[in-house]
PAKENU-41200 format. One record per residue (C-alpha): x, y, z. Coordinates in nm, 4 decimals. Layout:
<dogus>
@u = X; v = Y; w = Z
...
</dogus>
This chain:
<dogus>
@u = 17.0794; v = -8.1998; w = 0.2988
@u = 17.3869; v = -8.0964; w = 0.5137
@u = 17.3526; v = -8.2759; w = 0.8803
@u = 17.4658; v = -8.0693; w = 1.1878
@u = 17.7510; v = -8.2124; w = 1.4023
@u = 17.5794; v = -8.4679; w = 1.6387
@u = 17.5735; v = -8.3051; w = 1.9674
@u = 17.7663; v = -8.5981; w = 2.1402
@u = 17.7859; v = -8.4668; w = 2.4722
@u = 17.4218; v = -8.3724; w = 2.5038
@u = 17.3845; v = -8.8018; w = 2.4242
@u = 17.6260; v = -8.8813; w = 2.7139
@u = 17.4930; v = -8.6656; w = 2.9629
@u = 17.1374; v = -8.7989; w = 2.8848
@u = 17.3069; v = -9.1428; w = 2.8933
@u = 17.4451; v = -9.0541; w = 3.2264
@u = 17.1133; v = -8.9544; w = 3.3681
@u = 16.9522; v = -9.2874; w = 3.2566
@u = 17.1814; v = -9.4908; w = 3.3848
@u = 17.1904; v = -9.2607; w = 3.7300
@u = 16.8175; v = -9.3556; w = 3.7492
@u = 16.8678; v = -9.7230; w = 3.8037
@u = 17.1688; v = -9.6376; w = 4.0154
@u = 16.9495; v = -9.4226; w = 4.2429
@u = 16.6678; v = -9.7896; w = 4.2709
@u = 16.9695; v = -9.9730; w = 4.3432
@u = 17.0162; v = -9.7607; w = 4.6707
@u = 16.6738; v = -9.7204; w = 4.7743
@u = 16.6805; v = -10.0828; w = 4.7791
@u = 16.9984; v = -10.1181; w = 4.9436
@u = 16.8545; v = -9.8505; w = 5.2041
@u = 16.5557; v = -10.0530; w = 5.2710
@u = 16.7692; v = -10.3637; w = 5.3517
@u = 17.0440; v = -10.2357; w = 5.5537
@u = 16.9960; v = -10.1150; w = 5.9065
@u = 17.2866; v = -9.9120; w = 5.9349
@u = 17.2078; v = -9.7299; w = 5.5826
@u = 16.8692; v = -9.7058; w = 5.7413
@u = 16.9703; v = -9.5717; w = 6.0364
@u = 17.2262; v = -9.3579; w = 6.0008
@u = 17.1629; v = -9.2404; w = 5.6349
@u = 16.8042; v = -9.2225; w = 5.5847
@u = 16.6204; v = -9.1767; w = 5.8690
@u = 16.8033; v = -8.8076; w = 5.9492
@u = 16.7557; v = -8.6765; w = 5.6268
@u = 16.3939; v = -8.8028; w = 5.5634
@u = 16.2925; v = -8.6498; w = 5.9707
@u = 16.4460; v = -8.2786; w = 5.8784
@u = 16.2460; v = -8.3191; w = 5.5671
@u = 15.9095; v = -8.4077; w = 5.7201
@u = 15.9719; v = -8.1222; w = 6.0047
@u = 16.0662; v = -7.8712; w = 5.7341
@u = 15.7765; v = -7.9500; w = 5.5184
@u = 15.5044; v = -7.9889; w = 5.8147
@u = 15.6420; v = -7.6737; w = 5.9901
@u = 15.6311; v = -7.5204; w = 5.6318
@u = 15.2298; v = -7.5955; w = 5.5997
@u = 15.1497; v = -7.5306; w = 5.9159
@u = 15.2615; v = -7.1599; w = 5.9160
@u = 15.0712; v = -7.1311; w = 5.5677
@u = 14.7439; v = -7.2481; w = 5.7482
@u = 14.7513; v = -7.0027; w = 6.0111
@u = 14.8917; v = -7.2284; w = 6.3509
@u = 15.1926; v = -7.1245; w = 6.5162
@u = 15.3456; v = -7.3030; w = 6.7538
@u = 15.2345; v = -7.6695; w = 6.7048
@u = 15.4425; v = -7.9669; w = 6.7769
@u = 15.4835; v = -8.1833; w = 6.5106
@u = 15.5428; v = -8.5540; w = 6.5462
@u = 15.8262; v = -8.7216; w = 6.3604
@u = 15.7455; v = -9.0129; w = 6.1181
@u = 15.6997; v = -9.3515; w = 6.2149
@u = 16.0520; v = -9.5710; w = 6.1035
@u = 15.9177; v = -9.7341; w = 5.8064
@u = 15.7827; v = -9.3968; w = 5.6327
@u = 16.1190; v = -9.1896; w = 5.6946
@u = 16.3267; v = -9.5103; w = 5.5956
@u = 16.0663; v = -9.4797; w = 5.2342
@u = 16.0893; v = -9.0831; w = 5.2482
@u = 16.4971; v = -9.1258; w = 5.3050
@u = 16.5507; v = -9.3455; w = 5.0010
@u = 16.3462; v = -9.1495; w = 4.8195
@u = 16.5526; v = -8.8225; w = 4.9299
@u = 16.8592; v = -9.0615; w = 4.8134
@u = 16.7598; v = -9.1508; w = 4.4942
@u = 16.6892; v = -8.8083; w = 4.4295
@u = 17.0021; v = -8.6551; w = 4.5153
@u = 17.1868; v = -8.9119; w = 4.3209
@u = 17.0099; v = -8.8109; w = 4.0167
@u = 17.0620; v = -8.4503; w = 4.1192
@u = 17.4555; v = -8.4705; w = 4.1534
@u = 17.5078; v = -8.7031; w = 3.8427
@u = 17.3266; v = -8.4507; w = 3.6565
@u = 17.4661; v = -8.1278; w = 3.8497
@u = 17.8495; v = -8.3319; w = 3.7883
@u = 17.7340; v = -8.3713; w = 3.4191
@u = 17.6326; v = -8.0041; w = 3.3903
@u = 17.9869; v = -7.8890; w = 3.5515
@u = 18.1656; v = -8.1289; w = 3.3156
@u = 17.9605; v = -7.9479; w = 3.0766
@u = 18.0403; v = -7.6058; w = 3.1394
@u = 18.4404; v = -7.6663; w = 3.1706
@u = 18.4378; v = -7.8210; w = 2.8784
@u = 18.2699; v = -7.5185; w = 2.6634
@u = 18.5382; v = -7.2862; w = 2.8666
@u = 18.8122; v = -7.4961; w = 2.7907
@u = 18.7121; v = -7.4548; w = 2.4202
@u = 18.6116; v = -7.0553; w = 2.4056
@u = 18.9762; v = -7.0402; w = 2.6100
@u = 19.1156; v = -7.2385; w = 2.3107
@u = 18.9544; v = -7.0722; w = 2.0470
@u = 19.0400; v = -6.6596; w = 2.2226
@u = 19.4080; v = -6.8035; w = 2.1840
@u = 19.3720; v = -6.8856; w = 1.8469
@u = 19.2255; v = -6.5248; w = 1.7891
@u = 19.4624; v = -6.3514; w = 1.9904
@u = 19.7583; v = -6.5665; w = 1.7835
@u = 19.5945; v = -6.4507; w = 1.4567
@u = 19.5855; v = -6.1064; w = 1.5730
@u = 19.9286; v = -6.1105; w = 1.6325
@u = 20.0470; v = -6.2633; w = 1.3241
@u = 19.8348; v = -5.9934; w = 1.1096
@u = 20.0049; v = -5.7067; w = 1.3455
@u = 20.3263; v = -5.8585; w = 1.2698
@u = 20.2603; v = -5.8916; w = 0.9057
@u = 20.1307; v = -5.4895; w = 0.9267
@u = 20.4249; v = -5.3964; w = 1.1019
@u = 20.6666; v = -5.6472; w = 0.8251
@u = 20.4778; v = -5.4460; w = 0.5264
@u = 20.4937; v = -5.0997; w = 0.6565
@u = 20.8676; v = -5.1200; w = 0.6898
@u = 20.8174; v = -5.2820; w = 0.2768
@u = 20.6385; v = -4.9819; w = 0.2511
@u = 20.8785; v = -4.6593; w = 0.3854
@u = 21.1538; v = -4.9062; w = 0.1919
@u = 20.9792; v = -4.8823; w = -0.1615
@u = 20.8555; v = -4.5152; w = -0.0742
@u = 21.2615; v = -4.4461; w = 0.0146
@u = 21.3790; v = -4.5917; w = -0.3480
@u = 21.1016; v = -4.4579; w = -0.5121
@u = 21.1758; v = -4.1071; w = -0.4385
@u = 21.5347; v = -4.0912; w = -0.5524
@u = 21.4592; v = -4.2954; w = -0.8557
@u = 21.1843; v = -4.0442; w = -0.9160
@u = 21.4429; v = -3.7365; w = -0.8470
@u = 21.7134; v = -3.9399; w = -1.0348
@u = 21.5086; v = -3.9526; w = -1.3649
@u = 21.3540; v = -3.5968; w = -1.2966
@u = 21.7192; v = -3.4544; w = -1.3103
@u = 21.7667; v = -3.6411; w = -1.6291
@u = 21.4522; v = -3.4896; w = -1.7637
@u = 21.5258; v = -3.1764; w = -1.6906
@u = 21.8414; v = -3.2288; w = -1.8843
@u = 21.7316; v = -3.3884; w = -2.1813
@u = 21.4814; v = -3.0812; w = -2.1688
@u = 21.7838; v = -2.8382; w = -2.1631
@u = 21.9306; v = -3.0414; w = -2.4586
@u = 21.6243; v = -2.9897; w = -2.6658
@u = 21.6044; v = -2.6503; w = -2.6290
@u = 22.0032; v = -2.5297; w = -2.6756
@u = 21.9996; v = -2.7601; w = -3.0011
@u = 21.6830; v = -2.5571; w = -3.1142
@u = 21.8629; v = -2.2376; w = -3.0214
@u = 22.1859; v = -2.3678; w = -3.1325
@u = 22.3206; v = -2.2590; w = -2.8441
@u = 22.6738; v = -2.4985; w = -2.7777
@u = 22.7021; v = -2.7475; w = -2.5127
@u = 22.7897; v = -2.5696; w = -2.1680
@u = 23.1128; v = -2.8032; w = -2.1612
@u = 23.2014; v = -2.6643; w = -2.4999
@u = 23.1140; v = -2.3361; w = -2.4103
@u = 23.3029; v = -2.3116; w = -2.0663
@u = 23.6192; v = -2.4890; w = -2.2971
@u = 23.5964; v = -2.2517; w = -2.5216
@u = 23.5976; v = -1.9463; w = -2.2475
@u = 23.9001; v = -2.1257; w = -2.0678
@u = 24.1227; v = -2.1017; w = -2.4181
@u = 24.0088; v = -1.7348; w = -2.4614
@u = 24.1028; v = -1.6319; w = -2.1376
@u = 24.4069; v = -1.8354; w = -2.1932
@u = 24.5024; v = -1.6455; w = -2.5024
@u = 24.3862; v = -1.3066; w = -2.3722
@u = 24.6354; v = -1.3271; w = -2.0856
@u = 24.8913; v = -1.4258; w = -2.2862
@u = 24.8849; v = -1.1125; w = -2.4698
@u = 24.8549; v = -0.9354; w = -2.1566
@u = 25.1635; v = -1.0846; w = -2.0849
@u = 25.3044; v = -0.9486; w = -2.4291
@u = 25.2931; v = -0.5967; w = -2.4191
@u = 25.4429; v = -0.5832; w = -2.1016
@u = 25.7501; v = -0.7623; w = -2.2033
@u = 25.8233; v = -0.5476; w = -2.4987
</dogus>
């Protein structure tokens, strides 16, 4: 049974989200208790949200134009520590997600150079053996004209021995002392 690599991120960011859940209590307590975090942190937040979402079903129903009242200090401090804990979550896990992400580009980037450096080692190595090749294709042609002209000769040997036809050096030595000795009697009769 072959066993897939363990997906080790995937367990750290779902570590990371657990552990951003009690992280997210811790503030909503600490939001509760503080009246500055109440104040200044929760209360805003939690009155936009109440306005939005009032103002939001209150246009669905039908009336326009309503005033809405804002929420009494001890719901929006609930409702902002709420909206906290939430966001907390929702930037550990939108962090996680980005830290995700880069690290899957930083790997295709890795793995493109790898392709691109194997690319150019096998056009190097094309380039390396068609420069092998024209070489071999040079030394092949004049061996292959070098040992035609040698066939051709032993060919030409075969056939003046069946003919009996002399050796074209013997032949042009032999013309070379005839001419020789017809000259010389040239020479002869025009001295007596």
């Amino acid at each position: 049974m072959v066993v897939g690599a363990f997906p080790i991120a995937k367990l750290l960011y779902l570590g990371i989200r657990q552990v951003s859940k009690p992280l997210a209590n811790r503030i909503k307590e600490a939001a509760r208790r503080s009246e500055f975090f109440k104040t200044y942190i929760c209360l805003p937040p939690a009155q936009l949200y109440h306005w939005v979402e009032m103002r939001t079903k209150m246009r669905i129903m039908g009336f326009r134009g309503t005033v809405i009242k804002p929420l009494n200090e001890e719901a929006a401090a609930e409702l902002g520590a709420e909206l906290l804990g939430e966001a907390t979550i929702f930037i550990v896990g939108g962090g996680c997600l980005v830290l995700e992400y880069s690290r899957h580009q930083a790997h295709q980037r890795h793995k493109e150079e790898e392709q691109r450096a194997a690319w150019d080692a096998m056009q190097d190595e094309v380039g390396r053996l068609a420069l092998a090749l024209e070489t071999l294709q040079a030394q092949v042609q004049a061996t292959s004209q070098q040992s035609a002209l040698e066939e051709l000769q032993a060919q030409m040997q075969e056939v003046r021995t069946q003919l009996c036809i002399p050796e074209p050096s013997s032949v042009s030595q032999a013309t070379s002392t005839s001419k020789v000795v017809s000259t010389s009697q040239a020479q002869e009769p025009a001295e007596v």
